[in-house]
DOZA-463776 format. One record per residue (C-alpha): residue in three letters; x, y, z. Coordinates in steps of 0.2 Angstrom, whole numbers. Layout:
BEGIN
> ALA  X  Y  Z
...
END
This chain:
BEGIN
> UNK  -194  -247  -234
> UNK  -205  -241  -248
> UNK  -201  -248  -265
> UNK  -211  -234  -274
> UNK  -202  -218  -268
> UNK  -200  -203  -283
> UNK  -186  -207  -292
> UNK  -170  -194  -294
> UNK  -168  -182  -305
> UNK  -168  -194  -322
> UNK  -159  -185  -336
> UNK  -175  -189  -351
> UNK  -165  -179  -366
> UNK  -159  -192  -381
> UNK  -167  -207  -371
> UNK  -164  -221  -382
> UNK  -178  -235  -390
> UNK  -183  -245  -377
> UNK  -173  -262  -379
> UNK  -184  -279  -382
> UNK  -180  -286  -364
> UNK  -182  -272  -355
> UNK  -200  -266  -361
> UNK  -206  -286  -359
> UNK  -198  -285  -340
> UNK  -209  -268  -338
> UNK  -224  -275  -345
> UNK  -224  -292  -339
> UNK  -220  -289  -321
> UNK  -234  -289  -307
> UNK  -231  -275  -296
> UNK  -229  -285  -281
> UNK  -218  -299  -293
> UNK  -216  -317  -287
> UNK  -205  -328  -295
> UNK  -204  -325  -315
> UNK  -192  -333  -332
> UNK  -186  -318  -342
> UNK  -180  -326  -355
> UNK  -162  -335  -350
> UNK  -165  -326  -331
> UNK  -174  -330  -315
> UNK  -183  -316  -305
> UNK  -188  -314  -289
> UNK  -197  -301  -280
> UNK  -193  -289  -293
> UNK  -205  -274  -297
> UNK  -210  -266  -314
> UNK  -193  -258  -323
> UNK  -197  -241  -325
> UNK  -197  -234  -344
> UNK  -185  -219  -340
> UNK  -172  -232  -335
> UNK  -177  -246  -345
> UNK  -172  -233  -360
> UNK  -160  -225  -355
> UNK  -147  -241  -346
> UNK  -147  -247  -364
> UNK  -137  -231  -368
> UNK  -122  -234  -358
> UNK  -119  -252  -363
> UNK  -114  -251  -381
> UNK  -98  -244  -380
> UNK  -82  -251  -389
> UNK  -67  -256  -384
> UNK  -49  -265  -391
> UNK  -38  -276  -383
> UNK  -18  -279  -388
> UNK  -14  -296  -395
> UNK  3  -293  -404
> UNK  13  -287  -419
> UNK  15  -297  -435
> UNK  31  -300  -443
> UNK  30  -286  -455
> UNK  23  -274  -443
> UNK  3  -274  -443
> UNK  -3  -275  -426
> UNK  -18  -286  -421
> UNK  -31  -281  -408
> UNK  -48  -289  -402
> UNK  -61  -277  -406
> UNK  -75  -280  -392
> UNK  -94  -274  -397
> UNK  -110  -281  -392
> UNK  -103  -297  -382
> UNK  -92  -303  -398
> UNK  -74  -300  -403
> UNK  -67  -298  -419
> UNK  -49  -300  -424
> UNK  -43  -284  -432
> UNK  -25  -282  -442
> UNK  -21  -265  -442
> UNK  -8  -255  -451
> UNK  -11  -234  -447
> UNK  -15  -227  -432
> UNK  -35  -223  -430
> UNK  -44  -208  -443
> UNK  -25  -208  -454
> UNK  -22  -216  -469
> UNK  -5  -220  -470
> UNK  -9  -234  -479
> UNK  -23  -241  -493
> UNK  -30  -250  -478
> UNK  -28  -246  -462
> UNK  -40  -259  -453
> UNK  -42  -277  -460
> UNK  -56  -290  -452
> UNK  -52  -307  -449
> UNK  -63  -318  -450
> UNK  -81  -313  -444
> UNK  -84  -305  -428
> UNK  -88  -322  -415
> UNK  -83  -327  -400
> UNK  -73  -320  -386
> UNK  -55  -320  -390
> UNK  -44  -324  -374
> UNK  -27  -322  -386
> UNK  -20  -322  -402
> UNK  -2  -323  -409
> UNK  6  -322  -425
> UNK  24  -330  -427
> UNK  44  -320  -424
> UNK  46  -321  -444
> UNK  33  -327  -456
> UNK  12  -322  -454
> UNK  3  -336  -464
> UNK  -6  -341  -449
> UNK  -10  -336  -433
> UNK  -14  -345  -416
> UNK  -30  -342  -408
> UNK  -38  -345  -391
> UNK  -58  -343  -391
> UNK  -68  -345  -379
> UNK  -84  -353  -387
> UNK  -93  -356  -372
> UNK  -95  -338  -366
> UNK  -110  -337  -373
> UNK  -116  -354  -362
> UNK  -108  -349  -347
> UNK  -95  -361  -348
> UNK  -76  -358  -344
> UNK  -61  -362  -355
> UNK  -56  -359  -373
> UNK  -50  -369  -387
> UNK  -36  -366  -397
> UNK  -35  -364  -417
> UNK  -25  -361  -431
> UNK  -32  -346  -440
> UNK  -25  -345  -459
> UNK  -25  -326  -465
> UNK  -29  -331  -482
> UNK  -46  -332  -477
> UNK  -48  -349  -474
> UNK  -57  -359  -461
> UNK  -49  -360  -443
> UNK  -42  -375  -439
> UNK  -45  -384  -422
> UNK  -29  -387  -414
> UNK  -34  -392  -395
> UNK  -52  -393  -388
> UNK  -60  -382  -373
> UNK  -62  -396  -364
> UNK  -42  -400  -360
> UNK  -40  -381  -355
> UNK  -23  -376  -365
> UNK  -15  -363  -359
> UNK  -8  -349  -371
> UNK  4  -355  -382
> UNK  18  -349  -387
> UNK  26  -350  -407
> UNK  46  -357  -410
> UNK  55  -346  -419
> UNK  53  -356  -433
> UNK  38  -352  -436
> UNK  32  -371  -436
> UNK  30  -376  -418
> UNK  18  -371  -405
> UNK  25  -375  -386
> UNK  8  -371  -373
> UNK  2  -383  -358
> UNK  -15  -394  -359
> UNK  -26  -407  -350
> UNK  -23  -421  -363
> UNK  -20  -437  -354
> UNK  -31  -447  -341
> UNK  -21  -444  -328
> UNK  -30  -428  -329
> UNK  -12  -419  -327
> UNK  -8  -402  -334
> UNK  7  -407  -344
> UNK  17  -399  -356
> UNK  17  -399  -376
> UNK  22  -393  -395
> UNK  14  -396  -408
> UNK  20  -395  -425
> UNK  7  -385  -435
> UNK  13  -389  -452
> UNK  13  -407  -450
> UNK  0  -419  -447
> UNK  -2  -427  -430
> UNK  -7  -424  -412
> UNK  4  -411  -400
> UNK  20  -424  -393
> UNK  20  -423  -373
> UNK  36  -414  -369
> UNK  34  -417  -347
> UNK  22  -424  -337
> UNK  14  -411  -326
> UNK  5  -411  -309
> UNK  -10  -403  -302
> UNK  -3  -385  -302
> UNK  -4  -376  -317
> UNK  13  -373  -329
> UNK  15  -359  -341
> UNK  24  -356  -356
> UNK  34  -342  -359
> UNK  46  -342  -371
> UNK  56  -352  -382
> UNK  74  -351  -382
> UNK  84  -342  -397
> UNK  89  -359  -404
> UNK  71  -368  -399
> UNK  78  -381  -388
> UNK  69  -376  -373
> UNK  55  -368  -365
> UNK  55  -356  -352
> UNK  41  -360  -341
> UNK  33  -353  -325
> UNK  28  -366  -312
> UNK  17  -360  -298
> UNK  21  -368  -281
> UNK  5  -359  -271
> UNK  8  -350  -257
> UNK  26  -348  -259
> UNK  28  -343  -275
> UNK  34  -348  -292
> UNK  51  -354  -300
> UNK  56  -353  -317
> UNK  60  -368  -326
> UNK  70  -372  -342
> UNK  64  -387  -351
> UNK  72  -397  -363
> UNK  58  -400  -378
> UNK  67  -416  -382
> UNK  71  -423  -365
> UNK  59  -415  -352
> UNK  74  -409  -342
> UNK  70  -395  -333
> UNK  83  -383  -323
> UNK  77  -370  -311
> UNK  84  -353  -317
> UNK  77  -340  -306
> UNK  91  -345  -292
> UNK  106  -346  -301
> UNK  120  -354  -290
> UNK  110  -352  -273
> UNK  110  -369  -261
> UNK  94  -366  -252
> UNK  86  -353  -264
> UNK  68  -346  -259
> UNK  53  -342  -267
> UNK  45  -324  -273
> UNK  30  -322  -285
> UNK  34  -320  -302
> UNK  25  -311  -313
> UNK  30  -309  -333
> UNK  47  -316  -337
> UNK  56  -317  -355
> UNK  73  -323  -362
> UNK  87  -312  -366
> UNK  87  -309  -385
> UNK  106  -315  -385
> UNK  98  -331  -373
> UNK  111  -328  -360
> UNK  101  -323  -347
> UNK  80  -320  -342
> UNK  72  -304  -338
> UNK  57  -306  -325
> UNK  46  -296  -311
> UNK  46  -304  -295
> UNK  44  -298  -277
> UNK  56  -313  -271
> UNK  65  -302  -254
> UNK  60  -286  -259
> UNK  42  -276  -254
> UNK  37  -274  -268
> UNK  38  -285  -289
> UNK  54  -275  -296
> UNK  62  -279  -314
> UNK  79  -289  -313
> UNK  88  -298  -325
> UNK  96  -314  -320
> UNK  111  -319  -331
> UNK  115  -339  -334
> UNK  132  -339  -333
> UNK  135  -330  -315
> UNK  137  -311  -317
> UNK  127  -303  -301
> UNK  108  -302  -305
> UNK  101  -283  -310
> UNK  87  -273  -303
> UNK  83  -263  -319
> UNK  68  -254  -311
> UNK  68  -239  -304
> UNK  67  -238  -285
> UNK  48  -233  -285
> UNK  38  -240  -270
> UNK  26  -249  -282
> UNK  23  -266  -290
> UNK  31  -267  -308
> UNK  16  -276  -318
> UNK  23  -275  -335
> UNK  38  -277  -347
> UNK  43  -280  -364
> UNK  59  -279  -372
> UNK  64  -277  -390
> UNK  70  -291  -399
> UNK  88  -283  -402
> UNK  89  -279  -385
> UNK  90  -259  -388
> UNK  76  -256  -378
> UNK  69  -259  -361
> UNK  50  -254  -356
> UNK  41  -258  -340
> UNK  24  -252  -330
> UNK  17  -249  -314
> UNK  3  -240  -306
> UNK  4  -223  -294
> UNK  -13  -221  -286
> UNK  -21  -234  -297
> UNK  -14  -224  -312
> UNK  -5  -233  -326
> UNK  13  -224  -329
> UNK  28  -232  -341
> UNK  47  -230  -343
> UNK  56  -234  -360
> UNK  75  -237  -357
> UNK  85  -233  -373
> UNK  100  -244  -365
> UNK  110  -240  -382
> UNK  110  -221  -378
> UNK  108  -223  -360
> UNK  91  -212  -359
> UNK  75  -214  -352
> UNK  60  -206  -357
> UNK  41  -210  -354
> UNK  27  -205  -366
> UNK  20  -190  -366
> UNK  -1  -187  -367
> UNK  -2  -203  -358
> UNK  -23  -206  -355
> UNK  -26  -207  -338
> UNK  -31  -225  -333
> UNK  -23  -242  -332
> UNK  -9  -250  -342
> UNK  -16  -269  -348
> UNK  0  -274  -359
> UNK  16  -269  -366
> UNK  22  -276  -384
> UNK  36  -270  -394
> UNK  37  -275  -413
> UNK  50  -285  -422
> UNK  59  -270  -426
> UNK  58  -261  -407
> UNK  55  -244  -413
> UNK  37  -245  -410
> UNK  29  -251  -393
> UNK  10  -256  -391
> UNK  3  -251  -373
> UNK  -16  -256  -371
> UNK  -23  -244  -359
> UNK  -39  -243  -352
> UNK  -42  -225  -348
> UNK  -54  -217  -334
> UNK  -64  -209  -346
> UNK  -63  -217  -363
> UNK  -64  -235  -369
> UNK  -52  -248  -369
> UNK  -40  -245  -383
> UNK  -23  -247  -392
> UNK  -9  -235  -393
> UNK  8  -233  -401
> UNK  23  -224  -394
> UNK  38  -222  -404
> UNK  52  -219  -393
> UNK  64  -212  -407
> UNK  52  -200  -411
> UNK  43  -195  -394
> UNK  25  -199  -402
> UNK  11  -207  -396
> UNK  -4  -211  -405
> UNK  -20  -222  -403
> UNK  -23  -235  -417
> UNK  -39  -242  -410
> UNK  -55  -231  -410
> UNK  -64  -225  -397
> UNK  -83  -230  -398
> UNK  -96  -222  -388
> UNK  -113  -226  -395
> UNK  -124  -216  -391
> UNK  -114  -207  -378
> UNK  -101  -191  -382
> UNK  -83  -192  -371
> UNK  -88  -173  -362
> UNK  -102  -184  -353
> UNK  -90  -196  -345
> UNK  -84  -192  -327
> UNK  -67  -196  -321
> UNK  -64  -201  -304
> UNK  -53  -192  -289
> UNK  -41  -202  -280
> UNK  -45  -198  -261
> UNK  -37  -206  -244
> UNK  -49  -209  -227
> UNK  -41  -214  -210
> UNK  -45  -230  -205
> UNK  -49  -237  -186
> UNK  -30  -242  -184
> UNK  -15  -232  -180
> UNK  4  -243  -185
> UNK  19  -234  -178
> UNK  7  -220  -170
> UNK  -2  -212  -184
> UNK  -19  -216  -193
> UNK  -17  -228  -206
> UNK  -26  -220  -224
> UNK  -34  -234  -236
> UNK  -38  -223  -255
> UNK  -52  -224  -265
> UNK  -61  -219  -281
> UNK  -74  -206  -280
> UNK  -84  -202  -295
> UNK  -94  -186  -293
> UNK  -109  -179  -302
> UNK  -106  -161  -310
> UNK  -125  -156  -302
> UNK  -125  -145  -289
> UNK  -132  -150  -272
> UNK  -128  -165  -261
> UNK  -130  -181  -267
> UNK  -133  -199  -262
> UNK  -120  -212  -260
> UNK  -117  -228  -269
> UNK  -101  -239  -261
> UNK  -94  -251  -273
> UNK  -83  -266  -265
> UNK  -75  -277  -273
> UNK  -67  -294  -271
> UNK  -57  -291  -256
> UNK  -51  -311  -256
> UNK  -44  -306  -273
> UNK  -35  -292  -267
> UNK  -45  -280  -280
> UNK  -41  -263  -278
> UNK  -52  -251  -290
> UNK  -45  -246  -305
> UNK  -49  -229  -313
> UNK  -55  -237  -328
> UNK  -72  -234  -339
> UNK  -84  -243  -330
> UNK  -101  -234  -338
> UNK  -114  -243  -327
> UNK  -105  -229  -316
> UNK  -105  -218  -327
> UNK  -126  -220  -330
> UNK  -125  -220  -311
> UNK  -118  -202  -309
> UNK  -125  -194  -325
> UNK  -141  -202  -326
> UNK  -147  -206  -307
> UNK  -136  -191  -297
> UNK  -126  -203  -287
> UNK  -108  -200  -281
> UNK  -99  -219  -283
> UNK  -86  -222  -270
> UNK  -74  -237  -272
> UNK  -64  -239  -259
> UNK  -49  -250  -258
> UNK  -53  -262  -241
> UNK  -43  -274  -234
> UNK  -50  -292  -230
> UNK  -60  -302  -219
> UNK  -66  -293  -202
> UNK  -52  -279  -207
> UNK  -63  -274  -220
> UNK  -78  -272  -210
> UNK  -69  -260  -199
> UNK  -61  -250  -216
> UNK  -80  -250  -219
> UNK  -86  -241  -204
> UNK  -71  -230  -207
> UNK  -76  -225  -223
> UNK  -95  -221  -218
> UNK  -88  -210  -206
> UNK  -79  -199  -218
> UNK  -93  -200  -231
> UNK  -104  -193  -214
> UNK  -92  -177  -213
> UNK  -93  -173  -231
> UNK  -102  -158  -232
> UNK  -110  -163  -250
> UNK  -116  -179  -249
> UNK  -130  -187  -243
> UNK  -126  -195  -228
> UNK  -142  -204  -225
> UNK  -142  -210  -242
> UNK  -130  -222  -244
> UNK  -131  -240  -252
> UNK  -117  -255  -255
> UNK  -114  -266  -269
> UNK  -103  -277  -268
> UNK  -93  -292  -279
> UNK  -88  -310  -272
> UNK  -81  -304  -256
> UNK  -88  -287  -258
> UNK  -105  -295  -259
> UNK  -101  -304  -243
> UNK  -95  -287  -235
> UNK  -109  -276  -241
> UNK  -121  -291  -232
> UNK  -112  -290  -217
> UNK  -111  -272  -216
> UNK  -127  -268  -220
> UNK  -130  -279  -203
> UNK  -117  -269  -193
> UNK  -121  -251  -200
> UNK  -142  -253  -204
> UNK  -141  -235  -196
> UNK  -131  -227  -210
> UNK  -136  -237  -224
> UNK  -153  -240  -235
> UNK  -150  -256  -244
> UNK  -137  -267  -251
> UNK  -133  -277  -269
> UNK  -124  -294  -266
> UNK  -118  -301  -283
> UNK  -112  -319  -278
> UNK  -108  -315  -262
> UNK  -112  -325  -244
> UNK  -115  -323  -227
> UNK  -121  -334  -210
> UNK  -137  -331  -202
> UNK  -131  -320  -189
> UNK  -123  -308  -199
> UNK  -141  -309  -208
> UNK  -151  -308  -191
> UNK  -145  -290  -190
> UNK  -151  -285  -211
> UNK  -168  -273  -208
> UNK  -165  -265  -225
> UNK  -166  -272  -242
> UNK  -157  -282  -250
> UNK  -155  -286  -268
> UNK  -146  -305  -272
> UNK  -139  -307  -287
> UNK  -133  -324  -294
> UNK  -121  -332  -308
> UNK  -112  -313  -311
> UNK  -93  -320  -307
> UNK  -85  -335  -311
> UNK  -85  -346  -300
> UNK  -104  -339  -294
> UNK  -111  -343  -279
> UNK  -122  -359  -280
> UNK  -138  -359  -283
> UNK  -142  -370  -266
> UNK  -131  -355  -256
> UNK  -140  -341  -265
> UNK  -156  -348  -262
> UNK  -151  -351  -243
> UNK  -150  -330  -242
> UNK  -166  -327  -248
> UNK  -175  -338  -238
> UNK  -165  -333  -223
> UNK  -168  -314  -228
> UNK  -188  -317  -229
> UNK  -191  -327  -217
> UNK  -185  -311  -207
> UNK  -197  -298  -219
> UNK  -181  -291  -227
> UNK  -187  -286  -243
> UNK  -174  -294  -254
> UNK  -176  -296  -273
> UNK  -167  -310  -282
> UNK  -158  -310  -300
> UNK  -150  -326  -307
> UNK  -149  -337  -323
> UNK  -161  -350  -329
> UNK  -150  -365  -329
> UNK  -143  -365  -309
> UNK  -126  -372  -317
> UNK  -124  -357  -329
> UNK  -120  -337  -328
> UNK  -128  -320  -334
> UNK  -115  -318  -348
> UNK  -127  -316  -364
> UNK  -131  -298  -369
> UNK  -149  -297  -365
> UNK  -147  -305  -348
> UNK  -133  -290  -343
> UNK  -145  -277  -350
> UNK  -161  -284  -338
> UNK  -148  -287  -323
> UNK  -141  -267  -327
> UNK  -158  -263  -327
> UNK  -164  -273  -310
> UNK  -149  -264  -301
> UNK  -155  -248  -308
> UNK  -171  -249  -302
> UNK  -166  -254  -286
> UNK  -155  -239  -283
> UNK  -169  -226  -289
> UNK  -181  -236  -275
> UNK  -169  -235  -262
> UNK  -160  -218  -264
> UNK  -173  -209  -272
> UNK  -183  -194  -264
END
């Protein structure tokens, strides 16, 4: 195929500065490119950037977004506010654009790192505990933990990346951290508190294995820890564990002989520590709400009967009040039980888009939902159930973009190959379509089926360049695994092939970890109905290759895990020595990942250029 076909229609109004990296990749490149460094990135077989795209990808990459870390003591609520591949811890004290207060948004500390958590402790705020991840920027995995004072001091290292803690959780006396680390030789993950007013090093509470524990909760008195211990494919139980003895006592069975196993999900203490609160799909279809209670009374299902996977909860710290999340269509909805008035309500206005975390303060009457909405960024908002309100805290930060250029998706159903109990089965999917008139070309997005990721209708704006800037409708489909998912993807190309404003011979995949396997294999199976494929640390054997006519674009070190270097270079040799014309995209260091900020804009950028050669006119 012709990599120099006329671009689409390429929206050249407000086209921002061209950025460093991308004007160097344009002018540097030969136009029949061989291998070439790009700074911290590797390419192969890449042509010259084209200007309209190397200026205008820049524009959709510099939105801001929030993230919910917790409430202090006397009611400030902290966030992570994310811009330009850094965080900065925010304390906040008045909803977004009010003034309430003198000061409404306070910084702490400079903006660095990438923050995985934060937490302040239940009564006092002279401290907070932080977990950063200081090698994003090097591609490395794992974050550190530190005490951060909000007096303005230095942070103070509390457990290093390299024995991976997990997220810790404060006593209530405001002293004690309880979280699980990698400390001893044994190479364990064990379980620990450390007294952060005292000097000395955390004290091993119980020796752990080579599955993972997690902390959740202290216990009203701080004798024990509520802790989640995964048991792979069966599930998980929850244990109490004396933090003087290292007992531990299953309490997700009460009284049962020969108890099973579900997955369990977030779980919490009671406030009067008679009994726990958790989500768990243990003998039902799908993860309900229940309370178990200690002392024998029947265990609750506190959910409503909805046919959906509860994936969130929180409950204030007298008890009063009870809220939970789930998604409907891939859409975040939430139920606030007033258990003292015996009324539920649910906010009103709420954004479209996925529900990240529930928090209520100290005092319950305010609940902190981070939502990621389908056409805004990432934020913070604040409902008070009392009062019916809801209001956004965090601000919504666009660039160089205005929110009536963003595009929300439409949640469709296509019938698959199969027919259980008689009838076609219908997988959904997101479809994202320009506001142009005509038909368009066709962009598939898959993503990690082994994962089990289903699409959510969150801001994703390289989707957003792709449909304002580049005229393409995005589907992404939700696809079952393995060779299952190669028949929902033959389904799906069908039903695109009977819609009456797309471009059915214009279609393209791009695909993720599995998805990236997928899109190779289908681009093998259905070369017919497609004009190219985009594999980002995905795999596949030489005969699922043999078939590949069209090209291919292979991109490396994207996911963590990515694929390895050695495999990654396997595809494009197998892909060449068979004529495919197959570009290559990967980090410089073959143990590292495309996680800096330059290296994201010249991947966007490659991708781009790829999709306007292989869909264009």
């Amino acid at each position: 195929m012709n990599d120099n076909k006329p671009m689409p229609r390429i929206n050249r109004v407000c086209a921002a500065p061209l950025w460093a990296s991308f004007a160097l990749l344009a002018a540097s490149a030969p136009a029949l490119a061989g291998r070439t460094v790009l700074g911290g990135v590797v390419l192969d077989g890449v042509p010259p950037i084209d200007a309209t795209i190397a200026a205008a990808v820049p524009r959709y990459a510099a939105a801001g977004e929030a993230r919910l870390l917790g409430w202090q003591s006397d009611g400030a609520l902290l966030v992570a506010a994310h811009t330009e591949s850094r965080d900065q811890l925010q304390r906040l004290r008045a909803p977004a654009g009010k003034s309430a207060a003198p000061v409404t948004s306070e910084a702490l500390g400079a903006p660095d790192f990438i923050l995985r958590s934060a937490g302040a402790p239940n009564y006092k705020s002279d401290a907070l505990f932080v977990m950063r991840d200081e090698g994003a920027a090097a591609g490395a995995g794992g974050a550190a933990l530190y005490l951060q004072p909000l007096n303005g001091g230095e942070p103070r290292p509390l457990v290093s990346a390299a024995a991976h803690p997990g997220t810790p959780v404060w006593a209530h006396d405001g002293r004690r951290l309880a979280f699980s680390a990698m400390l001893r030789e044994e190479h364990t993950i064990d379980l620990y508190v450390l007294d952060t007013a005292a000097p000395g090093e955390p004290r091993l509470v119980a020796g752990g294995t080579a599955a993972s524990w997690q902390v959740l909760d202290w216990t009203s008195a701080d004798r024990a820890l509520l802790v989640r211990h995964p048991l792979g494919a069966d599930g998980d139980e929850l244990l109490l564990v004396d933090v003087e003895t290292g007992a531990l006592r299953r309490v997700d069975a009460p009284g049962e002989r020969s108890p099973g196993y579900g997955h369990i999900g977030e779980a919490r203490l009671s406030p009067d520590g008679r009994g726990v609160y958790l989500i768990t799909d243990r003998d039902s279809r799908n993860a309900q709400l229940r309370y178990i209670d200690f002392y024998g009374a029947p265990t609750q299902v506190l959910s409503l009967p909805v046919n959906h996977d509860i994936e969130h909860f929180d409950v204030s710290a007298d008890g009063r009040y009870l809220a939970y999340s789930w998604s409907e269509g891939g859409y975040g909805r939430v139920t606030v039980i007033d258990r003292k008035a015996a009324l539920d309500s649910a906010p009103a206005d709420l954004p479209a888009g996925v529900i990240a975390a529930l928090r209520f303060e100290r005092g319950g009457a305010r609940l902190a939902l981070e939502i990621a909405p389908s056409a805004a960024p990432r934020g913070v908002y604040v409902y008070e159930p009392g009062a019916g309100t809801l209001a956004r805290w965090t601000h919504a930060e666009l660039g160089a973009l205005s929110a009536a250029q963003l595009v929300a998706p439409q949640t469709i159903r296509f019938a698959t190959w199969d027919r259980p109990a008689g009838s076609p089965r219908t997988l959904a999917a997101l479809l994202y379509r320009p506001r142009s008139a005509g038909k368009h070309p066709v962009l598939v997005m898959l993503g990690d089926t082994a994962r089990g990721a289903a699409p959510l209708p969150q801001l994703d704006l390289f989707v957003q360049y792709c449909v304002n800037e580049l005229g393409l409708t995005v589907v992404a489909p939700a696809l079952r695994a393995g060779e299952t998912g190669q028949l929902d993807l033959g389904a799906l190309l069908a039903w695109l092939g009977a819609q009456p404003d797309l471009q059915h011979e214009r279609v393209l995949l791009l695909g993720r970890g599995a998805g990236g396997s997928l899109a190779l294999a289908g681009l093998g199976l259905y070369s017919e109905r497609l004009r190219g494929a985009i594999s980002i640390d995905g795999g596949a054997g030489g005969a699922q290759l043999a078939a590949i006519r069209a090209p291919v674009l292979l991109v490396r070190g994207l996911l963590d895990p990515p694929l390895s270097a050695g495999a990654a270079e396997q595809l494009l040799w197998r892909l060449r020595s068979a004529n495919v014309n197959s570009w290559f995209i990967a980090p410089r260091d073959t143990g590292g990942r495309l996680t800096g900020g330059a290296e994201l804009d010249t991947l966007r950028g490659v991708i781009a250029q790829f999709l306007v050669n292989n869909l264009g006119d």
